[in-house]
C-alpha positions as CSV (number, residue, x, y, z in Angstrom):
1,X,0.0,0.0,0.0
2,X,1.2,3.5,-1.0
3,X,1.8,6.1,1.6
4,X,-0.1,9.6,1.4
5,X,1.5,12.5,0.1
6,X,3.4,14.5,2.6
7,X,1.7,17.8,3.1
8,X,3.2,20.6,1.3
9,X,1.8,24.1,2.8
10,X,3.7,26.1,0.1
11,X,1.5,24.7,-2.5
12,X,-1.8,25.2,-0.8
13,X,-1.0,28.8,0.1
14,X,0.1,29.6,-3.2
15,X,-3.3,28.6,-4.8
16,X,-4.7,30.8,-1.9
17,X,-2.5,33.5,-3.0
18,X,-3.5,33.1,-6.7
19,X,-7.4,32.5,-6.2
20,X,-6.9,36.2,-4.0
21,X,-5.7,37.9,-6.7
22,X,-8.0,36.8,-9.2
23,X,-10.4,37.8,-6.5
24,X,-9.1,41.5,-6.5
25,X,-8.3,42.0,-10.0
26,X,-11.8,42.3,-11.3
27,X,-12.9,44.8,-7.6
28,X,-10.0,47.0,-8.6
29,X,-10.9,46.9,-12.3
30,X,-14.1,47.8,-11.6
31,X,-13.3,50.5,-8.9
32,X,-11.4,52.2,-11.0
33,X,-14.2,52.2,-13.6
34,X,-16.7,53.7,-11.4
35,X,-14.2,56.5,-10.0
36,X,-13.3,57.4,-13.4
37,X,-17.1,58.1,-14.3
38,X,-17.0,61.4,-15.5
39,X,-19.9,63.0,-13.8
40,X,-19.3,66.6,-13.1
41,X,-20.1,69.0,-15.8
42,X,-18.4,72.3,-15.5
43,X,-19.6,75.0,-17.7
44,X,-17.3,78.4,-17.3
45,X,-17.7,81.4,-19.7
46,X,-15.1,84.4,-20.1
47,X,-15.9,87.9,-20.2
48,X,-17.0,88.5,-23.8
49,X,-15.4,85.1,-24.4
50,X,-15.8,81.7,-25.2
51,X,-17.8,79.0,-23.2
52,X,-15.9,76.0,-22.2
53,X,-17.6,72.6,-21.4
54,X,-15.7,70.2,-19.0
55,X,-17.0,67.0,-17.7
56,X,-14.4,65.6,-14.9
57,X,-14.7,62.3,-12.6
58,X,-12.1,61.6,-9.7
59,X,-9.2,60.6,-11.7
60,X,-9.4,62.6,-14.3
61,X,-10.8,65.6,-16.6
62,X,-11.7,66.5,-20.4
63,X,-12.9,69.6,-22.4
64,X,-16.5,68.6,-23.8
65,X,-16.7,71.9,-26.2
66,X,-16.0,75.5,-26.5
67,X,-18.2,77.6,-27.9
68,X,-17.9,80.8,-29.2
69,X,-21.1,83.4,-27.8
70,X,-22.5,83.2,-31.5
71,X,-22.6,79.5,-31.4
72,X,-24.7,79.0,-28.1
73,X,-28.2,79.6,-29.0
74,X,-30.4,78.2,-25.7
75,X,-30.3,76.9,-23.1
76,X,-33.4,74.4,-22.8
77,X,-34.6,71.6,-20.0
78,X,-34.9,68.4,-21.5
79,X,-37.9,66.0,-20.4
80,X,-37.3,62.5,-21.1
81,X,-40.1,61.1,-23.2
82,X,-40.2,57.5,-21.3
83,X,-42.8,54.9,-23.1
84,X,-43.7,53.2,-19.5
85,X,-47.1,54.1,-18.2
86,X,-46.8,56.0,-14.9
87,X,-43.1,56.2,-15.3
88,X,-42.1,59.6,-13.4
89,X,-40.9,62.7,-15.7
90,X,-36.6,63.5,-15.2
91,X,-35.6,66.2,-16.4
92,X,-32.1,67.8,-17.4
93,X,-30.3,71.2,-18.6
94,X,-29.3,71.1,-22.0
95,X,-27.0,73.6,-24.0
96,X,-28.6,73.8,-27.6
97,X,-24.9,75.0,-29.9
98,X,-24.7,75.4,-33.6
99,X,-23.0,71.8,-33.2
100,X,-25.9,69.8,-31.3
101,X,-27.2,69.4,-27.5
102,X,-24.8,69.3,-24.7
103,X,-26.3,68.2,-22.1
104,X,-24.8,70.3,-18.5
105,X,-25.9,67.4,-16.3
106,X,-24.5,64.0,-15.7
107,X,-27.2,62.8,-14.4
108,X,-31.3,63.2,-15.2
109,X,-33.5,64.7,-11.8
110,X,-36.6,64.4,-11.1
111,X,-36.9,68.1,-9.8
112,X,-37.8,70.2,-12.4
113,X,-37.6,73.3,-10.4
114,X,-33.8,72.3,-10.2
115,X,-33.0,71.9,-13.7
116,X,-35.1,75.1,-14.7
117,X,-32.9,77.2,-11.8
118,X,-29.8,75.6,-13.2
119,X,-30.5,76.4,-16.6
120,X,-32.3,80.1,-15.8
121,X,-28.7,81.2,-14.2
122,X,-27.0,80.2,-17.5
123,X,-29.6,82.1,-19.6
124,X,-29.4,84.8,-17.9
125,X,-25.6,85.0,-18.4
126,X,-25.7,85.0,-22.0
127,X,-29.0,87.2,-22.4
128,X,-27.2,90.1,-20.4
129,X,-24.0,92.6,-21.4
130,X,-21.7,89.8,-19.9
131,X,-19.4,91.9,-18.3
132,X,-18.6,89.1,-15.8
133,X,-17.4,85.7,-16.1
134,X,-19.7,82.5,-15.4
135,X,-18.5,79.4,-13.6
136,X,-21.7,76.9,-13.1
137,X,-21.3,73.0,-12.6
138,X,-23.0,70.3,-11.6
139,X,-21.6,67.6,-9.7
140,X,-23.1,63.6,-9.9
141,X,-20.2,62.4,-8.4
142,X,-21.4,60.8,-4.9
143,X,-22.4,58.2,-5.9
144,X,-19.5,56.7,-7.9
145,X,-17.4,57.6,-5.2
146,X,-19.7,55.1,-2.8
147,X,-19.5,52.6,-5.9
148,X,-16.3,53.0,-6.5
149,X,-14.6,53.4,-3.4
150,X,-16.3,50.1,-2.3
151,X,-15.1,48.0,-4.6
152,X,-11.1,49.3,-4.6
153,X,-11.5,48.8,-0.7
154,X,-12.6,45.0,-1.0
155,X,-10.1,44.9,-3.9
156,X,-6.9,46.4,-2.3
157,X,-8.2,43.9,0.4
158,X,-8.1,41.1,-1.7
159,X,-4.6,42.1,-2.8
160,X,-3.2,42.6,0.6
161,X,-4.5,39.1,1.4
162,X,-3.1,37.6,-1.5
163,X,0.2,39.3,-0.8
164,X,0.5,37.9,2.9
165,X,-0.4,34.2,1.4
166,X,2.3,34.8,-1.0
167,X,4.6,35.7,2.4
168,X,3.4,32.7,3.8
169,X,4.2,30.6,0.8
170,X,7.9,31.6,0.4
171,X,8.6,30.7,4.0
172,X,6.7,27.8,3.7
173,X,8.7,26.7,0.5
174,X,12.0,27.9,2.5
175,X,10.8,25.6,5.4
176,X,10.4,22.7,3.4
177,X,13.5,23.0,1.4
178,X,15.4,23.1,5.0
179,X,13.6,19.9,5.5
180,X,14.8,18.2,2.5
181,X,18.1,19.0,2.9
């Protein structure tokens, strides 16, 4: 009759260390992804100058559009035009340009009375002499910070686990090679 294996704890904490990381990868992946959404929208306007559209997230930033005063011609609230019966109106700001709608929220609201504000403040910017500059934005970033901060939390958690197996595994290996020899 043939004898059992010896035990070898390098090799079971190695495949602990590996399932770990394949555990975090796809939390970090998919932290990053919900940081990086990019759901600010900045819109700032010089005196007598051109209108620049941002959108920004957490890691990073990009110019949506700048538009020249004689290229801006409204600035309208959207109403989504939902098919389901009893499905609640949402609204959102909207920049109507020579080049097509630009919408100046991230996210759609169901308040209309904050939509209309937001986009009242820009009109009135761009009906008047504009002898100041305007610097508006609205930020829908809370929530992918929750999102996203939750899942690179459980995945740097993962990782740091993974890391201490792989610890574990070298001294085990270093243990059993002392053993053999």
């Amino acid at each position: 009759m043939r004898a059992p294996p010896a035990s070898r704890p390098s090799r079971a904490t190695a495949i602990g260390a590996a399932a770990f990381l394949l555990l975090a990868l796809p939390f970090l992946v998919l932290g990053v992804f919900f940081l990086g959404q990019q759901a600010r929208m900045d819109l700032r306007c010089g005196r007598q100058g051109p209108c620049v559209l941002t959108r920004s997230s957490w890691l990073s930033e990009e110019e949506v559009g700048r538009y020249a005063p004689q290229d801006i011609r409204s600035v309208e609230v959207a109403r989504s035009r939902s098919t389901r019966r009893g499905a609640a109106p949402i609204f959102r700001a909207q920049l109507q340009t020579t080049f097509g709608a630009q919408p100046l929220a991230y996210q759609w609201t169901e308040d209309e009375a904050q939509a209309q504000a937001f986009a009242d403040t820009v009109r009135r910017y761009l009906a008047g002499p504009r002898t100041d500059a305007l610097a508006v934005f609205q930020d829908d970033r809370r929530a992918s910070l929750t999102v996203g901060g939750a899942f690179t939390g459980v995945g740097l958690g993962a990782l740091i686990a993974s890391l201490w197996l792989f610890s574990r595994t070298l001294a085990h290996r270093r243990a059993e090679q002392a053993a053999t020899a």
